[in-house]
C-alpha positions as CSV (number, residue, x, y, z in Angstrom):
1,X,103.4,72.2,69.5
2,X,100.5,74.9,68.3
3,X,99.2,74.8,71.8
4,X,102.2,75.1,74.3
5,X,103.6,77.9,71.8
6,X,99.9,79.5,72.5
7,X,100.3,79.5,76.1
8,X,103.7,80.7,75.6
9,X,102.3,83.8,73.3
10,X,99.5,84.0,76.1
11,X,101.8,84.6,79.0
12,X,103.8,86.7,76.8
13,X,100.7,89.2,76.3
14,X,99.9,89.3,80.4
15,X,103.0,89.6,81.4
16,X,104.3,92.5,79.1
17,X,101.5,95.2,80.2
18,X,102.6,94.3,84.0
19,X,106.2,95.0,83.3
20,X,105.2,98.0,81.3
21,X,103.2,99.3,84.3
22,X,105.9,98.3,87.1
23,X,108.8,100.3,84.6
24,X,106.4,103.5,84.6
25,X,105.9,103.0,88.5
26,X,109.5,102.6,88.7
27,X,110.8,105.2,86.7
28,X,108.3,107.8,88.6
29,X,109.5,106.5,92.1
30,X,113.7,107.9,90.9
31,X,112.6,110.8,89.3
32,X,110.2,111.9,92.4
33,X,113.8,111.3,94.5
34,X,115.9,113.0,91.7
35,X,113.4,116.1,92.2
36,X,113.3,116.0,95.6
37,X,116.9,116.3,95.9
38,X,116.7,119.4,93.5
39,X,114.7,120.6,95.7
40,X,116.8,120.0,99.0
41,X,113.5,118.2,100.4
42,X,115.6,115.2,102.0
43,X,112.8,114.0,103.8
44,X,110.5,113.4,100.9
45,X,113.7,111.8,99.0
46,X,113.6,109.4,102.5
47,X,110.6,108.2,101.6
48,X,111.7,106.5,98.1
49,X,114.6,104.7,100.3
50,X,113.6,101.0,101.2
51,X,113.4,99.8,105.1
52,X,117.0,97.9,104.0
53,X,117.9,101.9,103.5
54,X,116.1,103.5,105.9
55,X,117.9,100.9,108.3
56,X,121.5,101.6,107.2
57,X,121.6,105.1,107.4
58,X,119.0,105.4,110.3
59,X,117.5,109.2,109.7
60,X,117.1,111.4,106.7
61,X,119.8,113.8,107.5
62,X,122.3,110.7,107.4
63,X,120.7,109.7,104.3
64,X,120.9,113.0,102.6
65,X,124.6,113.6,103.6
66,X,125.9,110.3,102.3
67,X,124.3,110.9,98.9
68,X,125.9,114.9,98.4
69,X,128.9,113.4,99.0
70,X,129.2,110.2,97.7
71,X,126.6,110.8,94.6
72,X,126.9,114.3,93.9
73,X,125.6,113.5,90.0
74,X,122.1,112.7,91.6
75,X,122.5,115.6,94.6
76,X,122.5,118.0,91.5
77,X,121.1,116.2,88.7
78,X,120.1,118.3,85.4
79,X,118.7,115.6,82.9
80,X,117.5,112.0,83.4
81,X,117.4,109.4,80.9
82,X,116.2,105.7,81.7
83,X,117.8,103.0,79.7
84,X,117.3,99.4,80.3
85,X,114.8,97.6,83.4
86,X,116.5,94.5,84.3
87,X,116.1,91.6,86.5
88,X,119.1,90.2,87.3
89,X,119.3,87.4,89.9
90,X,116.1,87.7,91.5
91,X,116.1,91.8,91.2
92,X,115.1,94.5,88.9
93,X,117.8,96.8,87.8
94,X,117.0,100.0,86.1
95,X,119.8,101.8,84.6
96,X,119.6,105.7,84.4
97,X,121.8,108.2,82.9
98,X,121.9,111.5,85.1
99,X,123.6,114.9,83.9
100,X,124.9,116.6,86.4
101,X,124.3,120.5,86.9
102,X,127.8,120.9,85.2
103,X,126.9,118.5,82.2
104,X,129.2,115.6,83.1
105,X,127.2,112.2,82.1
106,X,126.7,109.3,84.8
107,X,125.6,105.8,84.1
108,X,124.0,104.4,87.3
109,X,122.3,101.2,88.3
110,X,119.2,101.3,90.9
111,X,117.9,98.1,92.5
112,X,114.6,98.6,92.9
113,X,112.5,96.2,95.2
114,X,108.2,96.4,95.6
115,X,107.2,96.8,99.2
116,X,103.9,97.6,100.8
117,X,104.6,101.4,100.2
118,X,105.3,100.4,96.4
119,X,108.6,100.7,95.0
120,X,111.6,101.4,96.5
121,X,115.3,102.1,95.7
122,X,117.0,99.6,97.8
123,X,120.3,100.5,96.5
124,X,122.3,103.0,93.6
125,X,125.9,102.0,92.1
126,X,127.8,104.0,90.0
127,X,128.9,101.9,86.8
128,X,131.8,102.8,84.3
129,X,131.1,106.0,82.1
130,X,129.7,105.8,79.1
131,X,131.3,106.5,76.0
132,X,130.2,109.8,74.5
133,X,131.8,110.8,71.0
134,X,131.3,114.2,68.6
């Protein structure tokens, strides 16, 4: 029993710096987007978009339109908060909180997948908001 619960505690200490690592990686690849949208530089934000992405919307002008109008919270975000990197059926999860530039809170989920190029945002959903008392 000592030794499996060793090998367990073994893994445990490998594994954890690599997830550690992957969450920084992660967390730098959505705000480098986030900033590049500040900046209205929808080509760079292109580059954080997975082939799966890149495939759907076809050009960075596509790209760049669909996310002013359908995620205006991360077209003009103000604050960024990560919360909790999940893996969920296969895929990590990481779930962000954006302010928008007029202070409204947004709870959103991006799936994140490793390619060649790194980490990429191979998708965004918008999840229920969250409760924010006085």
């Amino acid at each position: 029993m000592g030794r499996i619960f060793a090998a367990v505690f073994g893994l445990f200490l490998t594994v954890m710096p690599v997830l550690a690592q992957d969450a920084r990686a992660i967390e730098n690849v959505i705000g480098s987007q986030l900033e590049a949208f500040n900046d209205r530089d929808v080509a760079q934000a292109w580059t954080y978009a997975s082939p799966n992405i890149q495939r759907l919307f076809g050009d960075p002008g596509n790209f760049g339109m669909m996310v002013q109008r359908g995620y205006p919270m991360v077209w003009d975000n103000a604050d960024v908060r990560y919360l909790d990197l999940r893996k969920i059926a296969g895929n990590l999860w990481q779930k962000v909180m954006i302010r928008d530039a007029n202070g409204g809170l947004h709870l959103l989920d991006y799936q994140m997948i490793e390619t060649e190029n790194g980490w990429q945002i191979n998708g965004v959903q918008l999840l229920p908001a969250p409760d924010v008392g006085a």
